[in-house]
C-alpha positions in Angstrom: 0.0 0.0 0.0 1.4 3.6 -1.1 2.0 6.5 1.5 -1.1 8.6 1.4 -1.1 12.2 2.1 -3.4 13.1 5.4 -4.8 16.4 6.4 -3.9 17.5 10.1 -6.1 18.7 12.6 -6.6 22.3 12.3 -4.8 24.8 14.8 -5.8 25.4 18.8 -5.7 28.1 20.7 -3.1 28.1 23.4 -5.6 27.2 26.0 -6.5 24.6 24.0 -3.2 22.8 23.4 -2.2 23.5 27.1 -5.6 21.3 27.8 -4.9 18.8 25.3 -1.6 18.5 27.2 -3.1 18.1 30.5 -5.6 15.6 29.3 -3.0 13.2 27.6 -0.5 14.1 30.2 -3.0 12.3 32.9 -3.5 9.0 31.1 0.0 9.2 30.6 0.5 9.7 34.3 -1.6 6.4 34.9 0.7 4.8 32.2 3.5 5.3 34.8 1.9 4.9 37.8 1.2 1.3 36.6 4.8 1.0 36.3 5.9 0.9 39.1 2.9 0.8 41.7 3.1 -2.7 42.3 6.7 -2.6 43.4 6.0 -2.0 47.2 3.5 -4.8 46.8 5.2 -7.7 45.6 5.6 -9.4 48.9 2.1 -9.4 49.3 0.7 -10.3 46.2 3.3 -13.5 46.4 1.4 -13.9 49.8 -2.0 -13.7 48.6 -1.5 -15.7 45.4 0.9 -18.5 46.9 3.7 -17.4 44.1 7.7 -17.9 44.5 9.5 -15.0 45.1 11.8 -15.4 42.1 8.5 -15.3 39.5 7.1 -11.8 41.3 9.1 -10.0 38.8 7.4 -11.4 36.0 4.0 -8.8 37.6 5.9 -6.2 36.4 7.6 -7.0 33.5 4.7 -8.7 31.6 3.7 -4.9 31.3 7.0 -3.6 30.7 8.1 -6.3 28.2 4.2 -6.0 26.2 4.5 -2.3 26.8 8.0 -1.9 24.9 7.6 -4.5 22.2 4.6 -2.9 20.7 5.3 1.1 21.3 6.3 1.7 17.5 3.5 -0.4 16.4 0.7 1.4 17.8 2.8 4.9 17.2 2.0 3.9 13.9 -1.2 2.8 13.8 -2.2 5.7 15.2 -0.5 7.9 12.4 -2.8 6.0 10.5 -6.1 5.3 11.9 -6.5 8.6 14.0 -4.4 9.2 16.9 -7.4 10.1 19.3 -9.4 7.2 18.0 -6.2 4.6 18.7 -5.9 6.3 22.2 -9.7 5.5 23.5 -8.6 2.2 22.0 -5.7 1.8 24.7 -7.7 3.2 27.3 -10.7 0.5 27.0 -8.5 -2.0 26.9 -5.9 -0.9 29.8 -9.5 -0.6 31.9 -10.5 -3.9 31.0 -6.9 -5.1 32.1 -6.8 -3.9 35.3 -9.9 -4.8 36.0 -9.0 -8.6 35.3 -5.4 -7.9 37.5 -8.2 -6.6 40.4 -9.6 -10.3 40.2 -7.1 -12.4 39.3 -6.8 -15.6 41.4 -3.5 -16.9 40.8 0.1 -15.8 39.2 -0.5 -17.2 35.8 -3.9 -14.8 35.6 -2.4 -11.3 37.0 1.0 -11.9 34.6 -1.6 -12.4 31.6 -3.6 -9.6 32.9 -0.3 -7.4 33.3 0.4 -8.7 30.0 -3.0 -7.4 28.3 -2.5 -3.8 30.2 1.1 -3.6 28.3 -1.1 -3.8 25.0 -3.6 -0.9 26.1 -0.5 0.9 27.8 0.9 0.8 24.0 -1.6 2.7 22.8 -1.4 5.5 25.2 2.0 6.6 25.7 3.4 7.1 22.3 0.4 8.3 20.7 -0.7 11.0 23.7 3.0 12.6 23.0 2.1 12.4 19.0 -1.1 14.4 19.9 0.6 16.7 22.0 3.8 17.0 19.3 0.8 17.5 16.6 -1.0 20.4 18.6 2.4 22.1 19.6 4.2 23.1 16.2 6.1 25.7 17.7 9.8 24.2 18.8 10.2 26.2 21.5 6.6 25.8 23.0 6.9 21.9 22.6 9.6 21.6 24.0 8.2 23.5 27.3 5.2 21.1 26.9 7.8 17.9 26.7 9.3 19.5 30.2 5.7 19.1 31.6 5.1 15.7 30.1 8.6 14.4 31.2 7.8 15.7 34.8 4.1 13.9 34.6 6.0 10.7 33.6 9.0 10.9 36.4 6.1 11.6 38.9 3.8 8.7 37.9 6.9 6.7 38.0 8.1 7.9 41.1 4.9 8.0 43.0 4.2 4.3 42.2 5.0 3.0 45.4 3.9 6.0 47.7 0.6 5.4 46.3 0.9 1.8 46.1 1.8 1.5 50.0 -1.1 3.8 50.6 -3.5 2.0 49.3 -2.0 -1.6 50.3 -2.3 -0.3 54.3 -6.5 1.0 53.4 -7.1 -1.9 51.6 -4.7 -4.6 50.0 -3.1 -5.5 46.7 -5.5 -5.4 45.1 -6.6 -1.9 45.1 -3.4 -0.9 43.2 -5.5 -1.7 40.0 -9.3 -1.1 41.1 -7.8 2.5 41.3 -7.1 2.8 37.4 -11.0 1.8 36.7 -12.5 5.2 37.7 -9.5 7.5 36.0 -9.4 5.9 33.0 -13.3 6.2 32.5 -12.9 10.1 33.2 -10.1 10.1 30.8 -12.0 8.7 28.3 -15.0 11.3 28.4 -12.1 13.8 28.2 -10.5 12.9 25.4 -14.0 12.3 23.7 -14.6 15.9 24.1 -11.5 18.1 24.1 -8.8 16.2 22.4 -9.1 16.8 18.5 -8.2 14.0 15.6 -4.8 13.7 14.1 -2.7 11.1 11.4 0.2 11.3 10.2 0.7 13.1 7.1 2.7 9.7 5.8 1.0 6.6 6.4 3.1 3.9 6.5 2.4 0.2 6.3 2.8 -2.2 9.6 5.8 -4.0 9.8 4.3 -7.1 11.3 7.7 -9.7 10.9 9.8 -7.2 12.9 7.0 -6.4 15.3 7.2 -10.3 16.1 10.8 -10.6 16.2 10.9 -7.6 18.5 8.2 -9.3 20.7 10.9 -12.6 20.5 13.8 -10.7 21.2 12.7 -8.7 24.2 10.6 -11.1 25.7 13.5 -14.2 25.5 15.7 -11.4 26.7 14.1 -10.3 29.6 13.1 -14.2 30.5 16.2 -14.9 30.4 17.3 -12.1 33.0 14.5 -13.1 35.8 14.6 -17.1 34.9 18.4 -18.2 34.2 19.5 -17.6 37.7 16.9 -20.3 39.0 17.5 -22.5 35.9 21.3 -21.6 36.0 23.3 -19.9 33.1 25.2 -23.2 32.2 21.7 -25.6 31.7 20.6 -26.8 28.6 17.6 -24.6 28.3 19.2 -21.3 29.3 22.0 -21.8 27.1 19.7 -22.9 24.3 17.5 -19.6 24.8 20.6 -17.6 24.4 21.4 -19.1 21.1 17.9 -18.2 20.2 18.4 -14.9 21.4 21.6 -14.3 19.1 19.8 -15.4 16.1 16.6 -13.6 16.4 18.5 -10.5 17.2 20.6 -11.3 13.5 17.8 -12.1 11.6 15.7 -9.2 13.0 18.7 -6.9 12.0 18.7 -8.6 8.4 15.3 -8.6 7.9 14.9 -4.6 9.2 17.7 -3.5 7.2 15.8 -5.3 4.1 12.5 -3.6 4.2 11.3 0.2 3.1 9.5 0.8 5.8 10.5 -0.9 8.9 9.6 -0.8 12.7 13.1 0.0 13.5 15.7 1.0 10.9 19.0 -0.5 11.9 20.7 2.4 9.8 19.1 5.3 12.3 22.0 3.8 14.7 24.5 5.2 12.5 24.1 9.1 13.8 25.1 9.2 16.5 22.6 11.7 18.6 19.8 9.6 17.5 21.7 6.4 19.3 22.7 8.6 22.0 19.4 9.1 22.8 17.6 5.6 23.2 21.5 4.7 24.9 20.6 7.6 27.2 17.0 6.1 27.8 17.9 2.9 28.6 20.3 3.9 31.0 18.2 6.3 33.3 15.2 3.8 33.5 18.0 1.3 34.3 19.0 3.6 37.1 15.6 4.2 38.2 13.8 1.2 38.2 16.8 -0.8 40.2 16.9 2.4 42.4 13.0 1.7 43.6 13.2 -2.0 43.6 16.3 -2.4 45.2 15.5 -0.1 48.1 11.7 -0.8 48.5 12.5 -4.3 49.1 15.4 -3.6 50.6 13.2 -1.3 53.1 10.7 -4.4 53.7 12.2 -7.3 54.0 15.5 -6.6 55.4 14.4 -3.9 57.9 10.9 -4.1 58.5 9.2 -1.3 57.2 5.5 -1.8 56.1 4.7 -0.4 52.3 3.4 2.5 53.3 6.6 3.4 55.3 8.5 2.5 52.2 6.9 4.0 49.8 6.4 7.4 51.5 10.5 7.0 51.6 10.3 7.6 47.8 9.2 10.7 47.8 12.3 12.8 47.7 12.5 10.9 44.2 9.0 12.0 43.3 10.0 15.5 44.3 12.9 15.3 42.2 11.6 13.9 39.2 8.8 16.3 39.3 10.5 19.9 40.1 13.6 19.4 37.5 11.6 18.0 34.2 10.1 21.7 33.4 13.7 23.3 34.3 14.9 20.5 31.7 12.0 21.1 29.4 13.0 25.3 29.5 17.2 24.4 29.2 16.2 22.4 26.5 14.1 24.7 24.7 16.8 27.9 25.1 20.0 26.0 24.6 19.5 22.1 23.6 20.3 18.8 25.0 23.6 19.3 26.4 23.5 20.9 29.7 20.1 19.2 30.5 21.9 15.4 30.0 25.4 16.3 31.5 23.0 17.2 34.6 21.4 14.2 34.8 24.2 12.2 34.1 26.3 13.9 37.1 23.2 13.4 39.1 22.5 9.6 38.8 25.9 9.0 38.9 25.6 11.0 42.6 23.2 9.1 43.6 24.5 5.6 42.5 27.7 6.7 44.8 25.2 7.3 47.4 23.9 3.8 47.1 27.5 2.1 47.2 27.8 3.3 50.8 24.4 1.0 52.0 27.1 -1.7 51.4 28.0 -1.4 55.4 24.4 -1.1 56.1 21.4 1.1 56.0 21.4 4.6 56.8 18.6 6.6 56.0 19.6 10.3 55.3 22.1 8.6 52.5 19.3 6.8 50.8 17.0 9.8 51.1 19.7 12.1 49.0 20.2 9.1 46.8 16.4 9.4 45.9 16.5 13.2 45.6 19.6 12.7 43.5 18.7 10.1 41.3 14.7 11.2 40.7 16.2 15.0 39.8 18.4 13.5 36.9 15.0 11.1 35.7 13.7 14.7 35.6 16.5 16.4 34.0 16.9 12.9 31.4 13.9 12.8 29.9 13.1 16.4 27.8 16.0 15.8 26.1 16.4 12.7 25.2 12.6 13.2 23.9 13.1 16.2 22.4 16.3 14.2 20.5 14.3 11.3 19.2 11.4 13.3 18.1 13.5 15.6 16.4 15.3 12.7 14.8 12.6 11.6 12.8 10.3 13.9 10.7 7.4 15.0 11.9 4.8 13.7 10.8 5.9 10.3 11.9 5.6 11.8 15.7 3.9 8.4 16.4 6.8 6.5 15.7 9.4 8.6 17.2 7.7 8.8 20.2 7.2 5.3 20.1 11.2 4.6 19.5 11.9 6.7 22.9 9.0 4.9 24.9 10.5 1.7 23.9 13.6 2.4 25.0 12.2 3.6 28.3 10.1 0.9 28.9 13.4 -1.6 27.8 15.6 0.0 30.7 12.9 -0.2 32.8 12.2 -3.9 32.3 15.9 -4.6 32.2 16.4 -2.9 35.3 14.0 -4.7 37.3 14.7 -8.2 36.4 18.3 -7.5 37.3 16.7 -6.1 40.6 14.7 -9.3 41.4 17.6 -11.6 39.8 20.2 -10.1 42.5 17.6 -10.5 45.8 15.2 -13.2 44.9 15.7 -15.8 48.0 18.2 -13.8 49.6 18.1 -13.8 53.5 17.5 -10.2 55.3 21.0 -10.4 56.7 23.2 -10.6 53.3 20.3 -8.2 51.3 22.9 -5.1 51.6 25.4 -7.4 50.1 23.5 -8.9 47.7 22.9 -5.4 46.4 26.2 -4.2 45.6 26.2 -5.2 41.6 23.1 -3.0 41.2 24.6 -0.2 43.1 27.4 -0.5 40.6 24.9 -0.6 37.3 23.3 2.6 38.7 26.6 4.6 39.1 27.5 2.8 35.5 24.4 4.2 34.3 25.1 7.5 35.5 28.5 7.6 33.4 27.1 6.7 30.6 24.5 9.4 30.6 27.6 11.5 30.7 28.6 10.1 27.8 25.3 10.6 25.9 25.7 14.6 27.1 29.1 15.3 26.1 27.9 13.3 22.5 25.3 15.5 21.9 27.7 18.6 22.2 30.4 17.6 19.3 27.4 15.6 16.8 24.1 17.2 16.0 23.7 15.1 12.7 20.0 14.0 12.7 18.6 11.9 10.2 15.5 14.2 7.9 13.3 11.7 7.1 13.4 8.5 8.9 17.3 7.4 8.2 19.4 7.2 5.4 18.5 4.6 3.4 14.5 5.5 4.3 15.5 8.8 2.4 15.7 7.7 -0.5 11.8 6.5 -1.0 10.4 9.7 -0.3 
């Protein structure tokens, strides 16, 4: 099927846009929350359902992993179909999900469950920024409004477990996801009223053999992460999963590099800023997600606290998040991405120092700045690096470049917490500290690299114009 030229939605007024922004900016807030919510309530829900702590980390990452494997996809389809009408989509079916999570009556159910809110989640995230980039045509503007939508998501993030342990004390496990019922039917008569109809001025067909070889890749991937260290590395199954694993990734390289319009073109990793920007993704939601499941468990079952206690811990993290993303969004918007990721980088890489020092034992004020430290460079992270991948693609693919930096959040998140629950699954309250020390290390690693990403972004502003170099030449 031929690219087809589509008419945008007219222009808003700038109350308008500033209320589209708020209205997409709240389901992407639950997107978030969803995220990491469930984190101070793993224990319990291994409780209440009878699972082994070494599976709890599949209730997370059955959303991650569904949520990042299917980002670009529904980026486009919404380019396509109508972004608004693709977004009511998500939101039916991410109520429908956490409905079922509410109920669920085993493990097997809520990872399914998790799994179906992934595929609803996919539809919200990528394609509320592409309405938002779509009703903001003025750089400077969006990239105040991608400050505000970067400090929603480091908040929803970051007040996951505050709320979670809130609501686990009132009620129990549960109510993490009977909460999502009543905001995402307000969010739906919202966007049925306010939020106008977009596509993409390109409409490009679906790449459905790499969106299952991504699906493969990420999913053995992240398997592999939470499972080998039960199954051990050297068994036949692991080791045959890892062959896998280098295969799919070979023939999903081949196989992207051979089509005109793929999900992911492998040659967009030759410029540099674009790859510096999903490197720098990865990395922060590395950071962050080990950060919160690390210490919330830490906080539980090594020292007692109840999930309310810890999750009210996080807060300085919250606050951080949430103060520094509009600063981020303003430095981005007057002088670019450098200053904003050379911030962040110094920042997480503070914080991960922080961490190293909870080898000896807990101390409290430490892991309080560590939060402050480490949710301040989430905030200062993400305008840029989304203001970098939007940029690097053209415009009126803003479903698919904000799809490309979801993914890439939504992969360090996963990654991040199945190297969480691989390092303290089963480990007794009295080596947990120890236990702990590798992820310490990834943190601070994490916090280099973003470094890295900064100081690239100064000496290469090479972006590719329309979609990557070979994609150029089929316009």
């Amino acid at each position: 099927m031929a690219e087809t030229i589509v008419d945008e939605a007219p222009g808003l007024s700038v109350r308008r846009r500033w209320t589209v922004l708020a209205i997409c900016a709240s389901a992407l807030f639950l997107v978030g929350l969803d995220t990491t919510i469930v984190t101070v309530g793993l224990s319990h829900i291994g409780a209440g359902l009878g699972a082994e702590p070494g599976s709890l980390s599949w209730v997370v990452d059955a959303y991650t992993v569904v949520f990042a494997s299917l980002l670009i996809t529904s980026g486009a389809l919404a380019d396509r179909f109508g972004r608004r009408s693709v977004f009511q989509t998500g939101l039916v079916l991410f109520g429908v999900a956490s409905l079922l999570c509410a109920t669920a009556g085993d493990l097997p159910v809520l990872i399914a469950a998790r799994a179906l809110q992934g595929i609803g989640a996919s539809m919200l995230s990528p394609v509320a920024l592409a309405i938002v980039v779509n009703a903001m045509p003025d750089p400077k503007e969006r990239a105040q409004a991608i400050g505000v939508w970067g400090a929603m998501f480091g908040l929803s993030m970051a007040a996951g477990p505050v709320v979670g342990g809130a609501l686990i004390a009132a009620f129990d496990w549960r109510a993490v996801f009977w909460i999502n019922i009543p905001v995402v039917f307000l969010a739906l008569l919202l966007v049925t009223a306010l939020v106008p109809e977009s596509r993409g001025r390109r409409v490009r067909r679906i790449d459905l053999p790499g969106q299952l070889l991504l699906i493969a890749v990420l999913g053995i991937a992240v398997a592999l992460l939470i499972e080998a260290p039960r199954l051990r590395w050297a068994s036949p199954v692991v080791l045959a999963c890892l062959g896998a694993l280098v295969v799919l990734v070979g023939v999903f390289v081949w196989v992207e590099s051979r089509r005109r319009e793929p999900l992911i073109d492998p040659g967009l990793f030759r410029v540099p800023r674009f790859t510096g920007a999903i490197l720098g993704a990865v990395a922060v939601f590395v950071a962050f997600s080990m950060t919160l499941l690390l210490t919330t468990l830490f906080l539980q079952d090594a020292q007692g606290w109840t999930p309310l206690d810890a999750g009210a811990a996080t807060l300085p993290m919250a606050f951080g998040a949430t103060v520094f993303a509009p600063v981020s969004g303003f430095l981005t918007g007057r002088t670019g991405p450098h200053l904003p990721l050379l911030v962040a980088g110094t920042l997480v890489l503070a914080g991960g120092l922080c961490l190293l020092t909870l080898t000896g034992g807990m101390s409290v004020p430490v892991l309080l700045v560590a939060y402050l430290l480490i949710g301040a460079g989430v905030g200062f992270a993400n305008a840029p690096i989304t203001n970098t991948a939007v940029s690097g693609l053209p415009a009126e693919r803003a479903g698919v470049a904000g799809g490309t930096a979801s993914t890439a959040r939504q992969l360090g998140t996963a990654v991040g917490i199945a190297l969480a629950g691989t390092l303290v699954a089963g480990v007794p309250p009295d080596r947990f500290a120890t236990a702990s020390l590798p992820g310490w290390i990834v943190i601070t690693a994490c916090g280099g690299l973003l470094l890295a990403v900064g100081t690239l972004t100064r000496h290469r502003t090479a972006t590719p114009t329309s979609g990557g170099p070979r994609a150029a030449s089929h316009r």
